[in-house]
C-alpha positions in Angstrom: 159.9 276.1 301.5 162.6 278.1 301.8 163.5 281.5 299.9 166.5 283.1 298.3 167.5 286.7 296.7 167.1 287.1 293.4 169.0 289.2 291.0 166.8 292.2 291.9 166.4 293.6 295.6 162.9 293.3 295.3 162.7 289.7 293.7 162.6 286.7 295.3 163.2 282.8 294.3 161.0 279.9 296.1 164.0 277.2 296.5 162.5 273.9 297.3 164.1 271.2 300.2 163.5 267.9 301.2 160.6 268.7 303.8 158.8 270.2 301.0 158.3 266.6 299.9 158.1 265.2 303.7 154.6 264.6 304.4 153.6 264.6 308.4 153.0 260.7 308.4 155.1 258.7 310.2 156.6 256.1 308.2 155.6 252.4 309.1 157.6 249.5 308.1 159.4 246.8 309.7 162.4 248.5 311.5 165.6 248.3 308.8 163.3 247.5 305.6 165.1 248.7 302.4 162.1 250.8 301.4 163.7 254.0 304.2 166.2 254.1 302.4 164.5 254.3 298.9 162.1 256.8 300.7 164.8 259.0 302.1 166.3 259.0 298.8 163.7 260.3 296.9 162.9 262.7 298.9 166.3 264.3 298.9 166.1 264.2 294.8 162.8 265.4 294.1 163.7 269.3 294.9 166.5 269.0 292.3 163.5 268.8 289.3 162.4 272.2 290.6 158.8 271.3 290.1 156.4 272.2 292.9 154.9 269.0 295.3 151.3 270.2 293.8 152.6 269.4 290.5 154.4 266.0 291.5 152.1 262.4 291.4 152.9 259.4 293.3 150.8 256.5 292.1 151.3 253.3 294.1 149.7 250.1 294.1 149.2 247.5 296.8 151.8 246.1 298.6 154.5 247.4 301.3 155.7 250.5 298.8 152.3 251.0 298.5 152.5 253.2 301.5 154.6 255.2 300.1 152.4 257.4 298.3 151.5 258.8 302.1 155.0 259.7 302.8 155.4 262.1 300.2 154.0 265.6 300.3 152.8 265.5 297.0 149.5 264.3 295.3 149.2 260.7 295.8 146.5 258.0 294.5 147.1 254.6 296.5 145.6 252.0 294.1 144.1 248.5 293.9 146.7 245.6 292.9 148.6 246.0 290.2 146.6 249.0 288.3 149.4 252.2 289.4 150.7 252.0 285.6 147.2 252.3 284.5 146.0 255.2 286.7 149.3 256.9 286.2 148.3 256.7 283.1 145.3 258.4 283.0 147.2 261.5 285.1 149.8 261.8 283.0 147.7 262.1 279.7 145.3 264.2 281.1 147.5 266.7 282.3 150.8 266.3 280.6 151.8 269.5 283.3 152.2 266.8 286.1 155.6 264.9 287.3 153.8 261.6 287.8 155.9 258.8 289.2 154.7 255.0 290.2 155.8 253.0 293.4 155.3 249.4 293.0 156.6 246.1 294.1 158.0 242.6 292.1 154.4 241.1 293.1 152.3 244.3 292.2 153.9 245.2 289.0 154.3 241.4 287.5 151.8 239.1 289.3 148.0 240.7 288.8 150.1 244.2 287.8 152.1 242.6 284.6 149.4 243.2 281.9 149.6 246.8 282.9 153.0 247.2 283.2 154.1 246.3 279.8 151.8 248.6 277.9 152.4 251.5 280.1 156.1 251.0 278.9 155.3 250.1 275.6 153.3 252.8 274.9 155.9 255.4 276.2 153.7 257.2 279.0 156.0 259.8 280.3 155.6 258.0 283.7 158.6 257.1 286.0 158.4 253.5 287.7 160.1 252.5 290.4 159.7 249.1 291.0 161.1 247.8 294.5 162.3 244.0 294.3 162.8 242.1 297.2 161.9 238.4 295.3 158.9 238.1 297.9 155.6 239.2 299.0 155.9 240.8 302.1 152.9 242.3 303.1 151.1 239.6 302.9 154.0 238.0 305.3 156.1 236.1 303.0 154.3 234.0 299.9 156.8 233.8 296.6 156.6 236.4 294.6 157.0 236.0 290.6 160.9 237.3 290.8 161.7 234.5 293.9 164.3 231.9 292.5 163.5 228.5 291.5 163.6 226.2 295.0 162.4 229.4 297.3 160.3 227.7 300.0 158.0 230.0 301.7 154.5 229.9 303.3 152.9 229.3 299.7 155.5 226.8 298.5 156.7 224.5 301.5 158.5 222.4 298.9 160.2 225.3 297.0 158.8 227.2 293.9 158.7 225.1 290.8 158.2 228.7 288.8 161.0 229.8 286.9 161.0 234.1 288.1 160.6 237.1 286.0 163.7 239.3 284.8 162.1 242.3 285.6 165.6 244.1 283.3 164.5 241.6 281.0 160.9 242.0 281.0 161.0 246.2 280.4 163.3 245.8 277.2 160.8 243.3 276.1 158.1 245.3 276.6 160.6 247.9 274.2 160.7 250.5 277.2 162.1 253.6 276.3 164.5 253.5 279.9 165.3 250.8 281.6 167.7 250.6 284.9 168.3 248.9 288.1 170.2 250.2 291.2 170.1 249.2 294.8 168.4 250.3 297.9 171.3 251.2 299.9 173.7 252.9 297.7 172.1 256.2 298.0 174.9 257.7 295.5 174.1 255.9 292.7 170.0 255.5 293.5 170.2 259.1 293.2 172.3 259.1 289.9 169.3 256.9 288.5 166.9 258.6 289.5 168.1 261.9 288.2 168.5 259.6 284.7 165.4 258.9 284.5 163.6 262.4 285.4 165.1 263.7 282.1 163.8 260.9 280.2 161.1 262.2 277.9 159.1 259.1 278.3 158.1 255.6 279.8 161.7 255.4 282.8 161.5 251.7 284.4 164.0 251.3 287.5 164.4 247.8 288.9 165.4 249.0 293.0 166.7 245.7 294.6 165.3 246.1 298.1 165.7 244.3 300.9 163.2 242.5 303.0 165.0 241.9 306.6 162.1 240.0 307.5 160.8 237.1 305.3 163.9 237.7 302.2 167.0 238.9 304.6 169.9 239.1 302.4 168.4 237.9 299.2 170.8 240.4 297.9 173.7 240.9 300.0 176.1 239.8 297.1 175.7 243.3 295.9 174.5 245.4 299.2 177.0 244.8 300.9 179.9 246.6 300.5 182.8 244.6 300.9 181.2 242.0 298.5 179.6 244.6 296.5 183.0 246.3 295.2 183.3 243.1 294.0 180.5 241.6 292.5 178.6 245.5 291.0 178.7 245.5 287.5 178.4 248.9 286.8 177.3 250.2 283.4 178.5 253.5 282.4 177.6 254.6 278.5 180.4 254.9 276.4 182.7 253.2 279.1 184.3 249.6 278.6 182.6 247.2 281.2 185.0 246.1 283.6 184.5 245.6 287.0 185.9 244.4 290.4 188.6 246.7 290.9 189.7 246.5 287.3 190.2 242.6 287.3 187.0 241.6 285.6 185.2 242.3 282.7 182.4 241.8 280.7 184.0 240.4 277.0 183.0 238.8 273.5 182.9 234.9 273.7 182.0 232.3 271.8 179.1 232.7 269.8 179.4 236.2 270.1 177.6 235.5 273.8 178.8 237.9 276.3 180.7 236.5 279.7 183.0 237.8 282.9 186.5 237.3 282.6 189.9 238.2 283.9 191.1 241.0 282.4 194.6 240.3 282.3 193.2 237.3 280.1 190.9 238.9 277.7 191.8 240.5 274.4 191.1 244.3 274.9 189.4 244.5 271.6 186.9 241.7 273.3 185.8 243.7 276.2 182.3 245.2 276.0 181.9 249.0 275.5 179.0 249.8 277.0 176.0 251.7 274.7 173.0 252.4 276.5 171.4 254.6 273.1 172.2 251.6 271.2 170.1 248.4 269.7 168.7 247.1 272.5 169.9 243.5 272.0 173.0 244.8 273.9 171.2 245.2 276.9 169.2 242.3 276.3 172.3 240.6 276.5 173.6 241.8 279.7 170.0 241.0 281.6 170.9 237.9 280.8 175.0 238.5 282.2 173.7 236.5 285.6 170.9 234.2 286.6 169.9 236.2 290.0 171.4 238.6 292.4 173.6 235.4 294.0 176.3 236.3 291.0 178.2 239.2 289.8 174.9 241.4 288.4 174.8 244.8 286.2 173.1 248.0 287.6 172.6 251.3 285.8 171.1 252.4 283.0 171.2 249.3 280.1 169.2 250.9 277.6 167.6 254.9 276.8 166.1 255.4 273.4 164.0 258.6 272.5 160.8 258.1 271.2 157.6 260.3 270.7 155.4 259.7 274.4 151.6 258.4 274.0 150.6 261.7 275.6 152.6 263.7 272.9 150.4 261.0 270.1 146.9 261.6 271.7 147.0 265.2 272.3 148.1 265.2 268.2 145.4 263.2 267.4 143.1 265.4 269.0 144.3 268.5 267.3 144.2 266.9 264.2 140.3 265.5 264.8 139.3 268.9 265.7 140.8 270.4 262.7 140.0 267.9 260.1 136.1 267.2 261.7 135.4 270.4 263.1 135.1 269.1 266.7 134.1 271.4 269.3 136.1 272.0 272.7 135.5 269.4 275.1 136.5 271.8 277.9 134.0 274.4 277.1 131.4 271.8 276.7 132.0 270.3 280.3 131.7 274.0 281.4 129.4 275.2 279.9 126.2 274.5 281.8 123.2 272.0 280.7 123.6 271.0 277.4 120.4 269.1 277.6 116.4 268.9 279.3 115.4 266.1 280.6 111.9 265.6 281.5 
């Protein structure tokens, strides 16, 4: 941790860096896996809140990002399948004090994990998820995950998957999440931008992270990674700001039906072209989920909808208060400290 003058001679201001939040494990995954990039990138962010690693929780699940919970200098619980939401959960209610954040993957968070998922975000647990999507399972080396297109053939499904995937966008305003986004693994700018979105968010903050896998999913997503096809196929959602992408030639307009669809914008009326509202009804952003069938087609990525809304930490600790007054309750606190309370035997 580094340290700067402060407005006195005598005074001093801690200033945290990015090897405050650099544990001294070596990363392990397969050389050129998304998930470096994601790491990197959070670890350059997470000085920016100005809260101190011994106040900062990374729950992670099982899975390749569940390693990442080692990688950060911080507290860390590496959980059984699917449960981070849940334990984070517990954390962040029980000591609202803590910046708790989840790592999970597509097959963690929506297979076994999906249950817990929706009620974390539901509920409004001032928890931030990051879910990394690569459309596979791959530590388990490469079995379909729940977001893996219709067709994927893999270990699990030699003939292709018959499943129709998860929208994970989809899924979180469903669930009536509070903050919802997606962004991309290697586009540290705008990774960062979300991320920093989503720290002020009093409340549940879901980001979708496409990620890829180089081994078992290699360019599941290269439509939007890479960036001579991204510049043309990123549809980026800025509140406020008509959608219109592609270096100005597309956009995102009224149709028929009042169903949204890309179109030239020389060719669109400009009164048709989609303003974006992320503070809006979240039909809107219900609506642009549903813009493109997979990552293989032009595809939104920011924030699609932010709504503020009281956090079930903020309604049980008011519940509490008002038991105590209303019943007379004692202090659980004192109670736990406060020696035997009974004599057995």
């Amino acid at each position: 941790m580094s340290e700067t003058n402060g407005e006195s001679s005598g005074s001093r201001v801690a200033t945290l860096t990015k090897k405050d939040f650099t544990s001294d494990q070596e990363p392990r995954w397969c050389p050129g896996c998304g998930d470096y990039a994601i790491l990197a990138a959070v670890q350059g962010f997470m000085p920016e809140l100005g809260v101190e690693p011994h106040n900062t929780v990374f729950v992670s699940g099982i899975g390749c990002s569940g390693r990442f919970t080692y990688y950060m200098d911080t507290y860390g619980f590496h959980g059984i399948h699917g449960r981070a939401p849940a334990l984070a959960t517990g954390v962040a209610v029980a000591n609202p004090e803590l910046n708790v954040w989840v790592v999970t993957g597509d097959g963690d968070a929506l297979s076994i994990g999906g249950n817990h998922l929706i009620h974390a975000l539901r509920r409004n647990v001032n928890i931030k998820i990051l879910m990394f999507n690569n459309q596979i399972y791959g530590l388990t080396k490469g079995q379909y995950s729940p977001t893996s297109e219709e067709g994927k053939v893999t270990k699990s499904t030699p003939f292709g998957s018959v499943d129709h995937p998860f929208n994970p966008v989809a899924v979180a305003l469903g669930a009536e999440g509070t903050f919802v986004a997606r962004t991309v693994d290697n586009d540290r700018k705008h990774l960062t931008d979300t991320l920093r979105q989503a720290a002020e968010h009093p409340g549940a903050a879901f980001i979708e992270i496409y990620q890829n896998c180089n081994v078992f999913n290699d360019g599941a997503f290269d439509l939007l990674r890479d960036k001579a096809q991204g510049v043309h196929n990123q549809i980026r959602l800025a509140d406020g700001e008509p959608i219109v992408f592609d270096e100005g030639t597309r956009c995102v307009r009224v149709g028929e039906n009042g169903r949204l669809e890309i179109a030239p914008v020389e060719a669109s009326d400009p009164a048709s072209i989609v303003t974006h509202d992320a503070h809006g009804r979240p039909s809107l952003a219900f609506a642009l989920a549903h813009l493109s069938h997979g990552p293989t087609e032009p595809t939104c990525i920011g924030v699609f909808h932010e709504e503020e809304r009281p956090t079930y930490g903020e309604a049980v600790r008011a519940q509490l208060d008002r038991a105590v007054e209303r019943l007379g309750l004692g202090d659980l606190g004192a109670l736990l400290h406060g020696g035997d309370t009974w004599t057995v035997g």
